[in-house]
C-alpha positions as CSV (number, residue, x, y, z in Angstrom):
1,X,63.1,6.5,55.7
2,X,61.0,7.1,58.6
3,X,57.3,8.2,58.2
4,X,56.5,11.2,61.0
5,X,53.4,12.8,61.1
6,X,54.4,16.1,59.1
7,X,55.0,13.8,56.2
8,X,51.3,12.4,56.6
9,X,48.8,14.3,54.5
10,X,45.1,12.9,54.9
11,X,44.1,13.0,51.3
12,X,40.3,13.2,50.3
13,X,40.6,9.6,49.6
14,X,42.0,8.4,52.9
15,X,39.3,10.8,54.7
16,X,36.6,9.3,52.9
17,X,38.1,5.0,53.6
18,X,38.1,6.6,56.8
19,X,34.4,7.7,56.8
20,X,33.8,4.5,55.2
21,X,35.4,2.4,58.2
22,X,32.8,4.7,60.5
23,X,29.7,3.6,59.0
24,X,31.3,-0.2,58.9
25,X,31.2,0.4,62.9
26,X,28.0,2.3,63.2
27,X,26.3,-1.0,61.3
28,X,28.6,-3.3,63.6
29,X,26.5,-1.7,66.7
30,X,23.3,-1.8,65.3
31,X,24.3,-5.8,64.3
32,X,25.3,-6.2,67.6
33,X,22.4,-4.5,69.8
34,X,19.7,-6.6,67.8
35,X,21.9,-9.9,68.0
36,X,23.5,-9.8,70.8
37,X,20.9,-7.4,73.1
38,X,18.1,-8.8,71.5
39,X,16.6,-5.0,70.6
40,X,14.9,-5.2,68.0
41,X,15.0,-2.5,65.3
42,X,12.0,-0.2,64.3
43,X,11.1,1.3,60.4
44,X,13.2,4.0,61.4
45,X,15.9,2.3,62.5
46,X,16.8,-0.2,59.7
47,X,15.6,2.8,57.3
48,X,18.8,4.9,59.6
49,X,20.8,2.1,58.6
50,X,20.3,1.9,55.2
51,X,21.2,5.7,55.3
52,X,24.5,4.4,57.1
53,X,25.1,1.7,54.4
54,X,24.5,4.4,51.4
55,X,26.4,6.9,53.0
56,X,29.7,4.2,53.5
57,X,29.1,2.9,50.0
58,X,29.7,5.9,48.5
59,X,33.0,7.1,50.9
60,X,34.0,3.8,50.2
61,X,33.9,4.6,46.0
62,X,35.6,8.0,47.2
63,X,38.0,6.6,48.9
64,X,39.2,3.5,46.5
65,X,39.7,5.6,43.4
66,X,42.2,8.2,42.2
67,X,39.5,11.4,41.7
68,X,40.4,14.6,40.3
69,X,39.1,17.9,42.1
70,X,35.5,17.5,40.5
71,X,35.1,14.4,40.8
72,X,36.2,14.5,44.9
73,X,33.3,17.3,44.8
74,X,30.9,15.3,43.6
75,X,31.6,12.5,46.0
76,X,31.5,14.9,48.4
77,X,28.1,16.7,47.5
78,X,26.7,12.7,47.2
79,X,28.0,11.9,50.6
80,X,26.9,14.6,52.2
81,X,23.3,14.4,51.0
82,X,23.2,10.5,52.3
83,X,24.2,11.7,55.6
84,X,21.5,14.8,55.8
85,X,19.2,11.8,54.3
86,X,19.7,9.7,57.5
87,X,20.3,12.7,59.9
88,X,16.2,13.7,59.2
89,X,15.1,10.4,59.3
90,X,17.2,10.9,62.7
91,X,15.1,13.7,63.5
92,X,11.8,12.0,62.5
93,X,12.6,9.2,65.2
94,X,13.5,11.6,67.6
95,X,10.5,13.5,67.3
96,X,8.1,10.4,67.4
97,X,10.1,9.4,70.7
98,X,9.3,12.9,72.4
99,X,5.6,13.3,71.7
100,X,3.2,12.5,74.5
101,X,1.9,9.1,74.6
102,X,-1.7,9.8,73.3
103,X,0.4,11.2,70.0
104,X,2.3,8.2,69.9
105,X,1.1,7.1,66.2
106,X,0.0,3.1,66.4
107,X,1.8,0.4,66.4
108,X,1.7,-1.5,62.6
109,X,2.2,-4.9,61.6
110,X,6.0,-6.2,61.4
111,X,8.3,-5.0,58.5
112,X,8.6,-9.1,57.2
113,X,4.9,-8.7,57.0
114,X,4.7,-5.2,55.4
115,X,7.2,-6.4,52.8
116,X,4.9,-9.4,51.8
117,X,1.7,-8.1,52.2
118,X,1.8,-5.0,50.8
119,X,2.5,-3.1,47.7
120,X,6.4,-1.3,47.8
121,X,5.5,2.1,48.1
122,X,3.2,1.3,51.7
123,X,6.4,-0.3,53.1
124,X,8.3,2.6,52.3
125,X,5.7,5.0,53.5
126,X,5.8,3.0,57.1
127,X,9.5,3.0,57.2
128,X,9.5,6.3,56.5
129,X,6.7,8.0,58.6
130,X,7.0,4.6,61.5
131,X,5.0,3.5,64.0
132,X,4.5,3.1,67.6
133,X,7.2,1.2,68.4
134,X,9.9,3.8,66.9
135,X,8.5,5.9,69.7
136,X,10.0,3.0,72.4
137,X,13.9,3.9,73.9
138,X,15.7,1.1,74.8
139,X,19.0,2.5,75.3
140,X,20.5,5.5,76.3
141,X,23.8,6.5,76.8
142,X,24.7,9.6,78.4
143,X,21.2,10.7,78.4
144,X,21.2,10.1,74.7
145,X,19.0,7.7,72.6
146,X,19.9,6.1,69.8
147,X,18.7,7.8,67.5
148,X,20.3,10.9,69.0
149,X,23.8,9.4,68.6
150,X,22.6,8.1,64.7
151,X,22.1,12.2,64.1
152,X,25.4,12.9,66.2
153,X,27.2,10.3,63.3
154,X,25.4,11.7,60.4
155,X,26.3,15.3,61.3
156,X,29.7,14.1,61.4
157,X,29.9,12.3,58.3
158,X,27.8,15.2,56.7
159,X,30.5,17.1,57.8
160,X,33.3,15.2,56.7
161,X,32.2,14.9,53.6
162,X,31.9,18.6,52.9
163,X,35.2,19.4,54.3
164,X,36.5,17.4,51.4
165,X,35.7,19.9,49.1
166,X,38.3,21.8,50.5
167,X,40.5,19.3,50.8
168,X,42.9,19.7,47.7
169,X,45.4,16.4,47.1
């Protein structure tokens, strides 16, 4: 029997290994611009990434299990706030990146230092809040830093993730 495109339904479940596989890639491009490029990532971006991570962890558990309606609206609800998560921390980067260089907040000792210097809650204060060098744009593409296409994904996957609740199996 031959498998045609009107037979295809996109599930929750294939929607969400499908959100999944787009955080896999948006981590893939931040692996390979800081090993391959050699840019290095700020607070703000490895805290975007963790965002990314979350957010794919939990399409990932939404999209390898059987759920009934609820529990595809809690995945969703959970998904969704990971991605709004990242998309402000998104927005925070941004921000830093457009204010005028006397604004520019300092720049602070490494993260590897941070993390053994200091007590838990100052690391995730800087990565939160970051420094100097978040304000730096290395890349652009189509007039568009990084960061900008981070918030681009999230609002997608934010997105995605809602739709699901109207998604019935």
């Amino acid at each position: 029997m031959a498998v045609t495109l009107n037979n295809l339904k996109l599930t929750p479940r294939i929607w969400f290994l499908l959100g999944s596989l787009g955080c896999i890639f948006l981590l893939s491009m931040g692996a390979y611009f800081q090993f391959q490029e050699g840019l290095e990532p700020c607070p703000l971006c490895i805290t975007q990434r963790i965002a990314i991570f979350s957010t794919g962890l939990i399409f990932a558990v939404g999209g390898m299990t059987h759920h009934p309606r609820k529990k595809v609206i809690i995945v969703s609800i959970l998904g969704a706030l990971s991605a709004l998560t990242g998309g402000s921390i998104s927005i925070r980067h941004l921000w830093i990146q457009h204010l005028p260089p006397e604004k520019v907040p300092e720049c602070g000792p490494s993260l590897d230092y941070v993390l053994n210097n200091f007590p838990l809650l100052d690391t995730i204060k800087l990565m939160l809040s970051g420094t100097g060098d978040c304000a730096k744009v290395d890349w652009t593409l189509l007039g568009l830093s990084m960061p900008a296409w981070t918030l681009l994904a999230f609002f997608m996957l934010a997105t995605l993730s809602v739709l699901q609740i109207w998604n019935h199996d």
